[in-house]
Structure formats: structure tokens, C-alpha cells
VEXDREN-2710 file (C-alpha; in Angstrom, 1 decimal):
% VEXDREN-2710
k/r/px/py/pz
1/UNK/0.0/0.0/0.0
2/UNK/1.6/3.4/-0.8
3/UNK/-0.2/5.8/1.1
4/UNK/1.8/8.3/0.1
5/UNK/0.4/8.4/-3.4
6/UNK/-3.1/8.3/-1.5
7/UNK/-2.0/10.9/0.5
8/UNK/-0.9/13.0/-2.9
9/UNK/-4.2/12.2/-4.5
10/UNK/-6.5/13.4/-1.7
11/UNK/-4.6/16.5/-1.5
12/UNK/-5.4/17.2/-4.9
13/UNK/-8.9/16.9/-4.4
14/UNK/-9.1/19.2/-1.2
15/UNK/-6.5/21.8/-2.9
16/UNK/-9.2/22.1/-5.8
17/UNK/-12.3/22.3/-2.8
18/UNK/-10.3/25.3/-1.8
19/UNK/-10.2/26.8/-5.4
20/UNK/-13.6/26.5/-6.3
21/UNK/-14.6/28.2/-2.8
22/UNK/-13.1/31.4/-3.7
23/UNK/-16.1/31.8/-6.5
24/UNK/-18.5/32.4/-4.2
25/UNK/-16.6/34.3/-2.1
26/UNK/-16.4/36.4/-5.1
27/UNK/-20.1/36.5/-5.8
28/UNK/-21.1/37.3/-2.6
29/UNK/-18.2/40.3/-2.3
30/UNK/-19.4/41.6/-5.1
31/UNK/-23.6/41.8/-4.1
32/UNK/-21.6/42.9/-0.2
33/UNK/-22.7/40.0/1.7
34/UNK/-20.7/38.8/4.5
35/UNK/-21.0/35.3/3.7
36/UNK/-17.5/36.0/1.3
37/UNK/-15.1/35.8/4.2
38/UNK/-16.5/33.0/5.3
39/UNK/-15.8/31.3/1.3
40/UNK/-12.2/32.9/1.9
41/UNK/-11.5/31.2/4.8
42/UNK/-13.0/28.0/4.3
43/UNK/-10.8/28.5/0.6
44/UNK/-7.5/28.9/3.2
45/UNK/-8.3/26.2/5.3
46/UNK/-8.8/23.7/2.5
47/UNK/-5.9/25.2/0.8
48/UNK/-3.4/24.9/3.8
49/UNK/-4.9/21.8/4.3
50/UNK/-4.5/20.4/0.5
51/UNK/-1.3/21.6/-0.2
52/UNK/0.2/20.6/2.9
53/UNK/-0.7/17.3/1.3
54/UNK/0.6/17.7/-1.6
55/UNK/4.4/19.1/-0.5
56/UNK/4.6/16.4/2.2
57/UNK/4.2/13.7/0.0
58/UNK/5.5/14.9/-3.9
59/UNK/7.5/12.8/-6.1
60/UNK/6.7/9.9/-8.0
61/UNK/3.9/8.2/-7.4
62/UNK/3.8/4.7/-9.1
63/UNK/1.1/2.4/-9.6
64/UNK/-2.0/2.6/-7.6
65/UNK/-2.7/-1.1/-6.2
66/UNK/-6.3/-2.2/-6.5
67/UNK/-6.0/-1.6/-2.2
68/UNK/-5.1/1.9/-2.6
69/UNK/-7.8/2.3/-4.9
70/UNK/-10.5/1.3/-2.4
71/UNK/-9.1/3.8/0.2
72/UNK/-8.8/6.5/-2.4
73/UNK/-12.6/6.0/-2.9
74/UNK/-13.7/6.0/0.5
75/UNK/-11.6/8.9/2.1
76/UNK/-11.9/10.9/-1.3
77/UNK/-15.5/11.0/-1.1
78/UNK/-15.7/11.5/3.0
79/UNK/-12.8/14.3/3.0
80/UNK/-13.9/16.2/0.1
81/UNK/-17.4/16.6/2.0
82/UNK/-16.1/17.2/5.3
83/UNK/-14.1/19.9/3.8
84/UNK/-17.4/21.1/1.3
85/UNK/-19.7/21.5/4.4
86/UNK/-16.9/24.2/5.9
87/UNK/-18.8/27.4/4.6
88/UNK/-22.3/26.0/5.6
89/UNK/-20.4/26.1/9.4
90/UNK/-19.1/29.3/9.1
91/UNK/-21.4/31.1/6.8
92/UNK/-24.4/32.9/8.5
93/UNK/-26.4/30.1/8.4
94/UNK/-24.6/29.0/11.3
95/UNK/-25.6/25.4/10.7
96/UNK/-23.5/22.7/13.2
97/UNK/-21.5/20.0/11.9
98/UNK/-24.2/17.4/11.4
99/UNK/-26.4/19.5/9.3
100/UNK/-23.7/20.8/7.3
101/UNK/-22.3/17.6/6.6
102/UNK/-25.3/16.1/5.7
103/UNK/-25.7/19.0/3.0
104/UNK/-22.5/19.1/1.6
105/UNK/-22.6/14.7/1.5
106/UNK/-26.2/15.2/-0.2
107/UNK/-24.2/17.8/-2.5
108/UNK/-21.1/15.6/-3.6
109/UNK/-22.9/12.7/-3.8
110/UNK/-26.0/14.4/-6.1
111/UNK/-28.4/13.2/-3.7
112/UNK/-30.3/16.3/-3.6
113/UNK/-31.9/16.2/0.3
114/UNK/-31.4/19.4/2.1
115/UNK/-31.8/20.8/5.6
116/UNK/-32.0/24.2/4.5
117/UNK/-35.2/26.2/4.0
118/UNK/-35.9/29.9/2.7
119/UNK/-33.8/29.3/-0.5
120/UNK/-35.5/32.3/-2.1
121/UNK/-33.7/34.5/0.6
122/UNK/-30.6/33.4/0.8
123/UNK/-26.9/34.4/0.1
124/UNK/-26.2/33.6/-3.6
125/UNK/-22.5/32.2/-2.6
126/UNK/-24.5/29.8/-0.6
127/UNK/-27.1/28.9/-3.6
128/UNK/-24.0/28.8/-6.2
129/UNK/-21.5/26.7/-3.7
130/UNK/-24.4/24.1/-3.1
131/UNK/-24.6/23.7/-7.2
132/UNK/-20.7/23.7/-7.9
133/UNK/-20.4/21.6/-5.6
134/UNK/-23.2/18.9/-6.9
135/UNK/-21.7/19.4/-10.4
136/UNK/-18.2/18.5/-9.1
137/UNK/-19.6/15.2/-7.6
138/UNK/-21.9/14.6/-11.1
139/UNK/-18.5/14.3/-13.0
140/UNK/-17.0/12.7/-9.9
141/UNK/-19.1/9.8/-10.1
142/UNK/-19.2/9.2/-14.0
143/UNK/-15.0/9.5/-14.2
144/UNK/-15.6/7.2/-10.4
145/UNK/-17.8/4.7/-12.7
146/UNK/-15.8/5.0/-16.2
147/UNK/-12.1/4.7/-14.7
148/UNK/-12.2/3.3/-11.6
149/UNK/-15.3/0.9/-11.0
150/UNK/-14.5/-1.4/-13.8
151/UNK/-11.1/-2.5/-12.4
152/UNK/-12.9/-3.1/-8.8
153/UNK/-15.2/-5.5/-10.2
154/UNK/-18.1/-3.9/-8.3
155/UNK/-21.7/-4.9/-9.4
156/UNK/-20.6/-6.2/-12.9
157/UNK/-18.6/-3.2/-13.5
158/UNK/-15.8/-4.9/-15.3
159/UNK/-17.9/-5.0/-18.4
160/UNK/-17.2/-1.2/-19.1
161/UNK/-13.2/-1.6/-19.2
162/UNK/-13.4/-2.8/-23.1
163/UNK/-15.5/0.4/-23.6
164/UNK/-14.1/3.1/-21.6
165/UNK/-10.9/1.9/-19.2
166/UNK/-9.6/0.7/-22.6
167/UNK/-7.9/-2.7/-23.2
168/UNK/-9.8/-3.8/-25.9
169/UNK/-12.2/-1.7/-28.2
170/UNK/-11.2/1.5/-26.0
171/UNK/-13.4/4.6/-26.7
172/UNK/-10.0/6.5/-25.6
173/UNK/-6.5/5.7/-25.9
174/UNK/-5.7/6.0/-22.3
175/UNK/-7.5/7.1/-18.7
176/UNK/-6.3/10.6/-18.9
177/UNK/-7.6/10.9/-22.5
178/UNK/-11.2/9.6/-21.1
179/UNK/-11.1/12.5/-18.0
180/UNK/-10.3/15.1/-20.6
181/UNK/-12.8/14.0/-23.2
182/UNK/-15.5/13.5/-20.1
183/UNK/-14.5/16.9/-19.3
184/UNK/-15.5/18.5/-22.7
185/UNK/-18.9/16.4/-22.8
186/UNK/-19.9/17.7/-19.8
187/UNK/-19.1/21.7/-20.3
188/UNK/-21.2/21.6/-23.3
189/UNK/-24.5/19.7/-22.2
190/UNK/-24.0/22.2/-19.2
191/UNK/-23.6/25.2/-21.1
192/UNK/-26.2/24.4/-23.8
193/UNK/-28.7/24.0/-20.5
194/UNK/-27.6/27.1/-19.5
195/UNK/-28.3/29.0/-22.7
196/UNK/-31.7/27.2/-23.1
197/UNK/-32.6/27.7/-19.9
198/UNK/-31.6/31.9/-20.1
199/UNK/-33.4/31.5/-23.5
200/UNK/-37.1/30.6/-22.3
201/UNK/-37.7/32.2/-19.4
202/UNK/-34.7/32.4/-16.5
203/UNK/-32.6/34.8/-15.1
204/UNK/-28.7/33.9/-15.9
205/UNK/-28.2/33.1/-11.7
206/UNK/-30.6/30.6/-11.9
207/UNK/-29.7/29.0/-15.3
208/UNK/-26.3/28.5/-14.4
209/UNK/-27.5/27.0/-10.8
210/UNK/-30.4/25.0/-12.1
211/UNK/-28.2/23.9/-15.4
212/UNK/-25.4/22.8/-12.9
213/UNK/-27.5/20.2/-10.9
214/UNK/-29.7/19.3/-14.3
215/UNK/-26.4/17.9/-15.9
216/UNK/-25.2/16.4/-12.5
217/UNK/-29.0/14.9/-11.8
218/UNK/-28.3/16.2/-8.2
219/UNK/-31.6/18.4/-7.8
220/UNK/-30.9/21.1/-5.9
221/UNK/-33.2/24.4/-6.9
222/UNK/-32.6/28.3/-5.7
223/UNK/-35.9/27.9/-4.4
224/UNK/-38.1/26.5/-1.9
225/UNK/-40.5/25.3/-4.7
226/UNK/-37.8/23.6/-6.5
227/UNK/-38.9/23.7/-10.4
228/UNK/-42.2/24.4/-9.6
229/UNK/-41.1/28.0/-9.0
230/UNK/-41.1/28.4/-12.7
231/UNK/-44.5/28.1/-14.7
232/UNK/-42.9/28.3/-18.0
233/UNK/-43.6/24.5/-19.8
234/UNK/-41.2/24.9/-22.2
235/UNK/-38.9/24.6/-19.5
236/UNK/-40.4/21.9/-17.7
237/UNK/-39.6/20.0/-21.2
238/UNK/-36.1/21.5/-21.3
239/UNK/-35.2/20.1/-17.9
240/UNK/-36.9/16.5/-18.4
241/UNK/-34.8/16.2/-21.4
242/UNK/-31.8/17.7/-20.4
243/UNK/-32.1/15.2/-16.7
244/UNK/-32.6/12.0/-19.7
245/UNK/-29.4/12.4/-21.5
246/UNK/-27.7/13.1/-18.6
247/UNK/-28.9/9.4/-17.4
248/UNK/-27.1/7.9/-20.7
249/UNK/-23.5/6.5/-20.9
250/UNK/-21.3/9.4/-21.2
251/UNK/-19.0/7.3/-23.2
252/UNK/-21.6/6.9/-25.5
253/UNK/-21.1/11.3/-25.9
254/UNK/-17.0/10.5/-25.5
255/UNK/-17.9/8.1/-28.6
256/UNK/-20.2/10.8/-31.1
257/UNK/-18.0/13.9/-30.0
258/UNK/-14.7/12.0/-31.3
259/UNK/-15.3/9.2/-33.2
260/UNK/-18.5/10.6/-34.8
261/UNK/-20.3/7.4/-34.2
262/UNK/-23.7/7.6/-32.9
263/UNK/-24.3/4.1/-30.7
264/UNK/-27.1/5.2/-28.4
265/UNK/-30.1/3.2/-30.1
266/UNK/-27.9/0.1/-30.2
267/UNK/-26.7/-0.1/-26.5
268/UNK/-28.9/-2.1/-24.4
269/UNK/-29.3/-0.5/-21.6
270/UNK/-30.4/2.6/-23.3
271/UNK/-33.0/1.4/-25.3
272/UNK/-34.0/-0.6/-22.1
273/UNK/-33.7/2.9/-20.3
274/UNK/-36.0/4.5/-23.0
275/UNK/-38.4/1.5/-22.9
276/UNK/-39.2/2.0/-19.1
277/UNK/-39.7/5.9/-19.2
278/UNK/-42.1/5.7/-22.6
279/UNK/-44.1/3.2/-20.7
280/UNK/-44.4/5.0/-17.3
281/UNK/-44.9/7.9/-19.2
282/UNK/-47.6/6.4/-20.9
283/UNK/-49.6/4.4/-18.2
284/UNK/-49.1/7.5/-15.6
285/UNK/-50.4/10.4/-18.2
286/UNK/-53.4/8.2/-18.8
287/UNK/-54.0/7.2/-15.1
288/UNK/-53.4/11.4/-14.3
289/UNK/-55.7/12.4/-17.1
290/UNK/-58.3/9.9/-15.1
291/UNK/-58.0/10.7/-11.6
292/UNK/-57.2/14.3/-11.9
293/UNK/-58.6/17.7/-13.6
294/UNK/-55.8/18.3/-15.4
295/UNK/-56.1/18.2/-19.4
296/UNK/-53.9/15.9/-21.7
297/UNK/-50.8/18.3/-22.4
298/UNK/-50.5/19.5/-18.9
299/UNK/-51.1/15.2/-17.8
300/UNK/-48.0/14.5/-20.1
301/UNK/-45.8/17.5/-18.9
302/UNK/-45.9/16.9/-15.2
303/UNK/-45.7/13.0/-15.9
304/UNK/-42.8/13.3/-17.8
305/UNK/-41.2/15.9/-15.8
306/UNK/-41.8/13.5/-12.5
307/UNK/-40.3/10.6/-14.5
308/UNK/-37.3/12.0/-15.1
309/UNK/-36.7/13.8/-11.6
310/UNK/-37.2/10.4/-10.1
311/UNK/-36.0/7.5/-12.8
312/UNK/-32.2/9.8/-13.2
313/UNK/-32.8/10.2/-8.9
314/UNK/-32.3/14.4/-9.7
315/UNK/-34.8/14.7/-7.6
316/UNK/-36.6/18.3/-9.0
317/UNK/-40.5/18.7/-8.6
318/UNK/-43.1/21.0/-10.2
319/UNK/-46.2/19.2/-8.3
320/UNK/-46.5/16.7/-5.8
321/UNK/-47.3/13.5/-7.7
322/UNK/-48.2/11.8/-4.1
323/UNK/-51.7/13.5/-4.5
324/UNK/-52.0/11.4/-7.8
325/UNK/-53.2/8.5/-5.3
326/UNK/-51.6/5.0/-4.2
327/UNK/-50.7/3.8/-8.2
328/UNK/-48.3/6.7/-9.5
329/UNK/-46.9/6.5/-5.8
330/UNK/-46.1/2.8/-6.2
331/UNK/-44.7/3.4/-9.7
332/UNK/-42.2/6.8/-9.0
333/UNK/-41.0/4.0/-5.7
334/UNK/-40.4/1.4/-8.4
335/UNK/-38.7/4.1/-10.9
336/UNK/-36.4/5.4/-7.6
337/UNK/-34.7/2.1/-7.4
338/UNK/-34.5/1.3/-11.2
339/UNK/-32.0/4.1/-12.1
340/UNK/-31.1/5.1/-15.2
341/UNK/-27.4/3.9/-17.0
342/UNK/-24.6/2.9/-15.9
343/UNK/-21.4/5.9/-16.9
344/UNK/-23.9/8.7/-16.2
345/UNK/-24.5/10.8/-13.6
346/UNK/-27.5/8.9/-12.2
347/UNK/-27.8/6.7/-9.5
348/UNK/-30.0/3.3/-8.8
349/UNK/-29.2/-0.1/-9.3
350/UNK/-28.6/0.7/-12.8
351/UNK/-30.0/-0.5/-16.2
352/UNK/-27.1/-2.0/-17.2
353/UNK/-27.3/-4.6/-13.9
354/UNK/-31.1/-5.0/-14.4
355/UNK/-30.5/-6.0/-18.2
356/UNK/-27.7/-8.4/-17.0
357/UNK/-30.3/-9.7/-14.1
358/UNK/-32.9/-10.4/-16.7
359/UNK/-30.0/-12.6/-19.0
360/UNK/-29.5/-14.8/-15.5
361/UNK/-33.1/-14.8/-14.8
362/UNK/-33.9/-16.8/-18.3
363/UNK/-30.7/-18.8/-18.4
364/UNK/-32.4/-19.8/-15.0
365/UNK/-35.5/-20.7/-16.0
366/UNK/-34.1/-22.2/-19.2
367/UNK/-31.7/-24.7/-17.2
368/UNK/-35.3/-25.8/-15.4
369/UNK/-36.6/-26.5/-18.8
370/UNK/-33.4/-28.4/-20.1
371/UNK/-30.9/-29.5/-17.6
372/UNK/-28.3/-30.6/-20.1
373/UNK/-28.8/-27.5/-22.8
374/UNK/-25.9/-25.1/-22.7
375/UNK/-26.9/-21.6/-22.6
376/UNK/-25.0/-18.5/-23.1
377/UNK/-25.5/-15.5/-21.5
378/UNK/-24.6/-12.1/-23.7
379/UNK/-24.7/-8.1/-23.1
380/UNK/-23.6/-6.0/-26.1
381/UNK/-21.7/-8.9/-27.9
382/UNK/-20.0/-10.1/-24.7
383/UNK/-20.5/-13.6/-22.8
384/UNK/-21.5/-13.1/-19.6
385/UNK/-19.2/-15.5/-17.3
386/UNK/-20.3/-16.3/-13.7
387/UNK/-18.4/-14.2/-12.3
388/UNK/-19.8/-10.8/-13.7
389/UNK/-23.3/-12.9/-12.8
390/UNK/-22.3/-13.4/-9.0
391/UNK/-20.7/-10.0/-8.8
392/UNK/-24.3/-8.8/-10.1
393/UNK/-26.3/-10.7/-7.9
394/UNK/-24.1/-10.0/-5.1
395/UNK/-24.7/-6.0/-5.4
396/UNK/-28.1/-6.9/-5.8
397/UNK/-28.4/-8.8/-2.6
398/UNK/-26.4/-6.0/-0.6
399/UNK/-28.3/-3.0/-2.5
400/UNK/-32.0/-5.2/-1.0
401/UNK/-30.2/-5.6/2.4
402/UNK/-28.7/-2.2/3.2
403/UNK/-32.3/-0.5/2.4
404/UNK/-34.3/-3.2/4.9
405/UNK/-31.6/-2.4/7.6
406/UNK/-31.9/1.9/7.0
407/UNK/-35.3/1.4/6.8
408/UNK/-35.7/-0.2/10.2
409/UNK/-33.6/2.3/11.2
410/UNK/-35.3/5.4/9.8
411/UNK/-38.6/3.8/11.5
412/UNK/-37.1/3.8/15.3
413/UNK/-36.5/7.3/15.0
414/UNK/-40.5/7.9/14.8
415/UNK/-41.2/8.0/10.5
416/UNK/-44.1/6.2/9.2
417/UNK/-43.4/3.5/7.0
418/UNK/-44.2/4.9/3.6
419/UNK/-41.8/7.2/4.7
420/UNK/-38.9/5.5/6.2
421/UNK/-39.2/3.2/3.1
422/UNK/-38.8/6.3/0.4
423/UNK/-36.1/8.1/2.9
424/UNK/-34.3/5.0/2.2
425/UNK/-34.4/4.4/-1.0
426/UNK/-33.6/7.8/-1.8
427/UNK/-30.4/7.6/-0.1
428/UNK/-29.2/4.8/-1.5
429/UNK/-30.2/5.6/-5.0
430/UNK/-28.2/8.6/-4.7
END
């Protein structure tokens, strides 16, 4: 284990968490709000901090051991949101250290809960650090899933090395071509949210905000009503689009932006993805146009809108679909724990496991029928060995496991069921 090239890499990542505080501190010096000292000095702290890191273990690094790798993923995401939730502490909110973790771990991981209220009032360094800082942890986890996840094995992971960790038919050259390409992908679905956003109907604070947590399927809004602060449809289409092809393979992007090859409508999980949402979309307009007195066009919207929100786990609302009775809340539960793609900035169990849980579910039933046939299990050209099948079960089984045990838990602290059960969910489908 070299923990000093751990050491190195973690200092990176708190050296740029001071950085990227120092852009709020200018927004908010610039409107004269307070709040900019406290971005300065949670900038220093995370600076000293970072590149005390960084000069106390330079040099060469060498190869990062598949150990290594593990730590780097579980203190890189705990450190970088200790050290996010410093200028919720020292800000005017005031907020102590459980509340402000709890936003900035909601923030880097794009889970999109919050324990603050009165959004409409507050500090725009606040608003704009709670965005950056959900858009940071949006292309955290796709470069997390693209580079790093497929050498851990986690979850049948290992099937995206040939496409994006690149051994075999290698969207990129190397790892560092991938980041860079990733990079570029994600500035221009973020700026062309942006523009279309400014374009119909918002002012540029929020476009940039609201574009920032669209792209990153985190959620987070400038306002208490999330979405539903702004009545314009067109962008109530613009965001339910924009939160879809965020919850597609970003390689598939890395794949149409430099090798001008346009794959989408022949990877599995995406027309699987595509499937799911056209059929909600479907069943829940026409159960909304039923129940409710809302016309066709305005059905579809907010149906579409909700699907989205919930299927890419961004978690944005424009009206509370609970009031749409027991079905559509049954079906957005469903949707919560479905995901959207694996290599995007979505969360759930992923389509790409559920598409590789239906392949083992039919071999199953298939060895019942002939116990001496030989069947072969495929996704996207490639045989499925047991071991991507056990690895894919064995997520499975945890994934089922972890969100019994935090329900449990979320009920002893007083919540209903209906409500421990979606808390739950929720988190893990962050």
C-alpha cells in the first residue's frame, strides 16, 4: 500500500475544494454579503490543508494497487465533503457539523436532500456553492464509474473496461484521454442547459444553478418550490430532457463527439432505459388524465417531468405527484430504485445490472426446462461469465439488504413506513 500516493491524490482533491470556494466568495463580495469571508477562509483552510498534502508527499507516485484504490474511494468522497460542508459552518447560516455535513454529503454525492429552508432568501454564494459543488460530484461519479469501478469489479462493472478503461475496443487511448474527453462532454450539455434555460424564461443566476444540478442529476433548486417555481412548460420540457441524457452512458457522448459514431439506439441498456420511461410515461399520463382535472398536455408535462426527476434520482419537482393516489406513488418508488445507466450521472441499481439480471433470470429458467442445454449469456456482444453474474447478484443482494436495515432504522426514529421506506431508497439511490 503506498499511502503516500493516497496521500498525494486526496490533497489534490481538497486543494481544488479550496479553489472553487473562492467563486462564491467572489459572488457574494461583489452583491456585499458577508458570507465572502467565510468562502475565503473555508478556501484557506482547504488550501493549507490540500497543499500541505501535496508538498509532504511529492515525487513519484507509481502504480495505484487495486487496495489503494478502495481507500482513495472512500476517504476521497468522505474528505472532500467534510471539507465542502466548511462554509455551511461558518457562513451565516450558522448550521453545526451534522447539518452541514449532511448538506454538503447530499451535495457531492447528487443526492439532492437538504436541511435548509428559505432558498428564495438566501446568500447567492450559498445557492452557487451548493450547485458547484453537486456538479463536481456529477462528474465525480461518471469519471468514479468510467475509470475506476470497472477495475474493482463492483456490481458487474468490469464489463465497461473494453469500452471506456480501454484494453480492448477502447473509446479512448488511455485514462487521462477519457477524463479530458469526459470533461468537454460535460461543459457543453451544461452550457447548452444554460443558454436554453436563459433562452425561455430564467434569469442567468438561476440557469447557471439550475443547469449545474440538471447535468449532475443532483436536484438542488434556488428555491423552496424547487422547479415548480417556474410556470414556464417549455422549460419543464427542457429540464426533463436535459435530466434523460444526462442518465445515458457518457461514453456513448465520448464516442459521437470523437469518433463521430452515434451508438445510443444500439446499447442495451439505453434502449431498455427509453423502454421504461415511454411506458411510465404512458400508463401515468393516462392514469393522471383519469384521476385528476388536469387536461392531456398539462397530464404528459408533469408526468414526464416527475419521471425523469425520479427515474435519473435528480430529484426536481413541479407538483407533488403523491396526490395522484396510491398507483403513481407505487410506480415513482419502483422508478427510484430502477436508475437510469450505468457511466452517467445517475444513480440506482442501474439499467445496465437490471439488463444483466434479466440474461441470468432466463438462463435460469431455461436450465429448469433443459438441464443438459448449454446456454450463453450475452450483453452488447460479450458472454457473460459467472463471475460478472455473481458479482451482479451479489450487489443486488447488498443494494436489497442495506435499504431493509436503514429502513428499520429510519422507522425507530418515529417516521411512518411509507416514509422511512422512500427516505431510504432515496439515499441509496443517490
Amino acid at each position: 500500500m503506498r499511502y503516500s500516493a493516497v496521500a498525494y491524490i486526496l490533497g489534490v482533491l481538497i486543494a481544488i475544494v479550496g479553489l472553487a470556494a473562492l467563486v462564491p466568495a467572489i459572488v457574494d463580495w461583489r452583491v456585499g454579503n458577508d458570507n465572502s469571508w467565510a468562502f475565503l477562509l473555508s478556501g484557506i483552510i482547504c488550501l493549507f490543508f490540500g497543499g500541505s498534502m501535496l508538498i509532504a508527499n511529492r515525487g513519484e507516485m507509481g502504480a495505484i494497487t487495486l487496495r489503494a484504490a478502495f481507500l482513495v474511494t472512500v476517504l476521497s468522497w468522505t474528505l472532500v465533503s467534510v471539507f465542502c460542508s466548511l462554509p455551511f459552518m461558518l457562513s451565516d447560516l450558522h448550521l453545526n457539523f451534522s447539518d452541514a455535513f449532511f448538506e454538503s454529503v447530499s451535495a457531492v454525492t447528487t443526492t439532492g436532500a437538504t436541511v435548509l429552508t428559505d432558498l428564495d432568501h438566501m446568500s447567492h454564494g450559498i445557492l452557487l456553492w451548493r450547485s458547484m459543488v453537486q456538479w463536481v460530484g456529477g462528474i465525480g461519479v461518471v469519471a468514479f464509474t468510467m475509470v475506476l469501478l470497472p477495475y474493482l469489479k463492483v456490481g458487474g462493472m468490469q464489463l465497461l473496461r473494453a469500452e471506456a478503461s480501454g484494453h480492448e475496443q477502447k473509446a479512448m487511448p488511455r485514462s487521462v484521454a477519457i477524463m479530458r474527453s469526459l470533461l468537454v462532454v460535460y461543459m457543453v450539455l451544461t452550457v447548452s442547459c444554460i443558454l436554453l434555460y436563459y433562452f425561455f424564461g430564467m434569469s442567468w443566476f438561476d440557469a447557471f444553478n439550475h443547469a449545474m444540478t440538471t447535468v449532475a442529476t443532483g436536484g438542488f433548486s434556488t428555491h423552496d418550490a424547487s422547479f415548480g417555481y417556474f410556470e414556464q412548460p417549455m422549460l419543464h420540457y427542457i429540464a426533463a430532457i436535459f435530466m434523460i441524457l444526462a442518465g445515458l452512458p457518457f461514453v456513448l457522448y465520448i464516442q459521437l463527439l470523437f469518433q463521430q459514431k452515434f451508438l445510443f439506439l444500439k446499447d442495451e441498456q439505453v434502449r431498455a432505459f427509453l423502454w421504461i420511461i415511454g411506458v411510465f410515461v404512458t400508463i401515468l399520463t393516462l392514469w393522471l388524465v383519469v384521476v385528476s382535472p388536469m387536461g392531456f398536455e398539462e397530464s404528459f408535462r408533469a408526468v414526464l417531468f416527475s419521471t425523469a426527476s425520479v427515474i435519473t434520482t435528480t430529484g426536481y419537482a413541479t407538483s407533488d405527484y403523491t396526490a395522484w393516489g396510491g398507483f403513481a406513488v407505487l410506480a415513482f418508488l419502483f422508478l427510484t430504485y430502477i436508475g437510469a445507466c450505468a457511466e452517467s450521472t445517475s444513480g440506482g441499481i442501474k439499467m445496465m445490472r437490471l439488463v444483466i439480471l434479466s440474461r441470468v433470470i432466463r438462463r435460469q429458467f431455461k436450465t429448469l426446462l433443459y438441464p443438459n442445454g448449454v446456454f450463453i449469456m450475452r450483453y452488447k456482444g460479450q458472454r457473460l461469465t459467472d463471475d460478472v453474474a455473481k458479482s451482479v447478484l451479489g450487489f443486488m443482494g447488498l443494494y436489497v439488504t442495506l435499504n431493509v436495515v436503514l429502513t428499520i432504522l429510519l422507522a425507530f426514529t418515529g417516521l411512518d413506513f411509507e416514509t422511512a421506506l422512500s427516505g431510504a431508497a432515496t439515499a441509496l439511490a443517490n
